[in-house]
N, C-alpha and C positions, 0 to 999 in steps of 0.2 A: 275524602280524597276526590270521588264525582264531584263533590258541591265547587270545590277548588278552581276547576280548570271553565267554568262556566258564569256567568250572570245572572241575576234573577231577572233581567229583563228578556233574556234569548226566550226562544219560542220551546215548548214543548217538541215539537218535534225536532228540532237541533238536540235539545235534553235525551230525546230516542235514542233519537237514530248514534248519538257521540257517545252514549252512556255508557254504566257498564254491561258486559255482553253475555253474562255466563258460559263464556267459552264458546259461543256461537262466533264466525267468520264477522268480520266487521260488517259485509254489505247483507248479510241477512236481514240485519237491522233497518236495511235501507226500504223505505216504502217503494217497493214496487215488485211486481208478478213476473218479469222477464227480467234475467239477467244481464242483459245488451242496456235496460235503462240506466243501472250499476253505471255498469261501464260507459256509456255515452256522457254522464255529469261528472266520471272521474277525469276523464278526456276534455272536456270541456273546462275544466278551471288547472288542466295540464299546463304550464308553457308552452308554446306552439311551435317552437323549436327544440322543446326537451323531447329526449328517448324515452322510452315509455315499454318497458318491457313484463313478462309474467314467467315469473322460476317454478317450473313444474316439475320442479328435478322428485318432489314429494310423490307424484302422480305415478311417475317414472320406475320408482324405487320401491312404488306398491302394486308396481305392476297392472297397472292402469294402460299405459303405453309401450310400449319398447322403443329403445334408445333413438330408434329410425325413423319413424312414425311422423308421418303430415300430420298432425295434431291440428293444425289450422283445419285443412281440407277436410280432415276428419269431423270437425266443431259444426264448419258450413254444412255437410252434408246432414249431421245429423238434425241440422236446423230447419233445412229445409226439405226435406225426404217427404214428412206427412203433406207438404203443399198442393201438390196435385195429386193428392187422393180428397181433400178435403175441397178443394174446387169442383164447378162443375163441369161437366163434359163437351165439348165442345162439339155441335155437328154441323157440316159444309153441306154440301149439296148441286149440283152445276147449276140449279136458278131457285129464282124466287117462289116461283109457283110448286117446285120439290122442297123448299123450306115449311111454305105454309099448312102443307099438308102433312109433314111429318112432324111438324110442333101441332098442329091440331088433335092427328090419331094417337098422341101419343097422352094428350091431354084427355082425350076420349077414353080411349082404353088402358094405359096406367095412368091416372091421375095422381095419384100418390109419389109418382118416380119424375112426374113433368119438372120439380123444382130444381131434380137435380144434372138437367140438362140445359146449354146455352146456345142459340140457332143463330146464325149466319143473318144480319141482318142487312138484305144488300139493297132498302132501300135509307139507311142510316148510314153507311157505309158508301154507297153510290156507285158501289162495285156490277158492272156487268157480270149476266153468266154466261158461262159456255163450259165444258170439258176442259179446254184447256186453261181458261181462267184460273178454275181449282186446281191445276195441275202447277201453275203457279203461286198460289195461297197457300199450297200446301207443301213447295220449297220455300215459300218467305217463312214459313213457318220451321220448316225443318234447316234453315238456316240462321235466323233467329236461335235456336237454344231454345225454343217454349218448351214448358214440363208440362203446361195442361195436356188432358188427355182428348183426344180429337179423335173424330170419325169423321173421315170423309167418304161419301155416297156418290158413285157414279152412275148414271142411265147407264138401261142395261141396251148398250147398241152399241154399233160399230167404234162412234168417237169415245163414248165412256170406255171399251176394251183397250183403243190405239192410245188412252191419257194414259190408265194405269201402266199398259207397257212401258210407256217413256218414263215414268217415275220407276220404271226396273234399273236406271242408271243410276236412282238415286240413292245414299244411303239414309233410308226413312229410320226414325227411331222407331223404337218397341211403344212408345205413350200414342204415336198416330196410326191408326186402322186404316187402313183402304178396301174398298168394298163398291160392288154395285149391286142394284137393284135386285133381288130375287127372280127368277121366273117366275111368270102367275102367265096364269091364260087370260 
């Protein structure tokens, strides 16, 4: 019955992936580790005006979802949820000369944890600093939707106090930290 629907000149992997399945889902069979690739080459040799729909009613009926359920929204988030923990952390700073010193001490004293941080590079970037610079990189940011997790560092003086108050307008997400400098003597 396999040998039927097939050629002997088709490739082994046509042979696979088409073959019989032992009861496995048809795209298990498909070579690949993410199931978006599945779905991106089914989509792809779709008509490009055909409907294109998935009956989950199975899902539904084993109580997987209830009847209500964003199932999509629900799919996105679980897709992307570990993404900004597996990224690294992003740190601002109001200038260059607070960048290089806290990517250095940090390389100095955790060296082991330096990989998994990322520094404001403002002469790649060609961003000036100032207090309120940051106070604007850190609404482009919380405007934007970013999920990386951010820490932004303000001097500990009067302009680093009067930025952070103005960002009291703003509604900052939970993924970016705001903070200034420590007291030290």
């Amino acid at each position: 019955m396999f040998e039927d629907k097939f050629s002997p000149e088709e490739s082994a992997l046509i042979h696979y992936i088409l073959g019989p399945n032992d009861g496995d889902e048809p795209y298990y069979r498909f070579p690949c580790s993410d199931i978006r690739s599945f779905l991106r080459a089914f989509l792809e040799v779709a008509p490009k005006d055909g409907l294109v729909t998935q009956d989950i009613t199975d899902l539904v009926d084993a109580g997987y979802y209830n009847e209500n359920e964003k199932v999509c929204e629900i799919s996105i988030q679980d897709l992307t949820r570990d993404y900004p923990i597996n990224e690294k952390i992003i740190i601002l700073a109001e200038g260059s000369t607070d960048i290089n010193i806290l990517e250095k001490s940090l390389k100095l004293l955790y060296p082991h944890l330096s990989e998994y941080y990322s520094f404001m590079d403002f002469g790649l970037s060609n961003a000036q600093g100032s207090a309120g610079n940051l106070v604007n990189i850190i609404k482009a940011f919380v405007g934007s939707g970013i999920s990386n997790r951010i820490i932004a560092i303000f001097d500990n003086d009067s302009a680093g106090f009067d930025a952070i108050r103005a960002l009291n307008k703003t509604s900052v997400p939970s993924n970016i930290r705001i903070m200034n400098y420590t007291e030290i003597k």
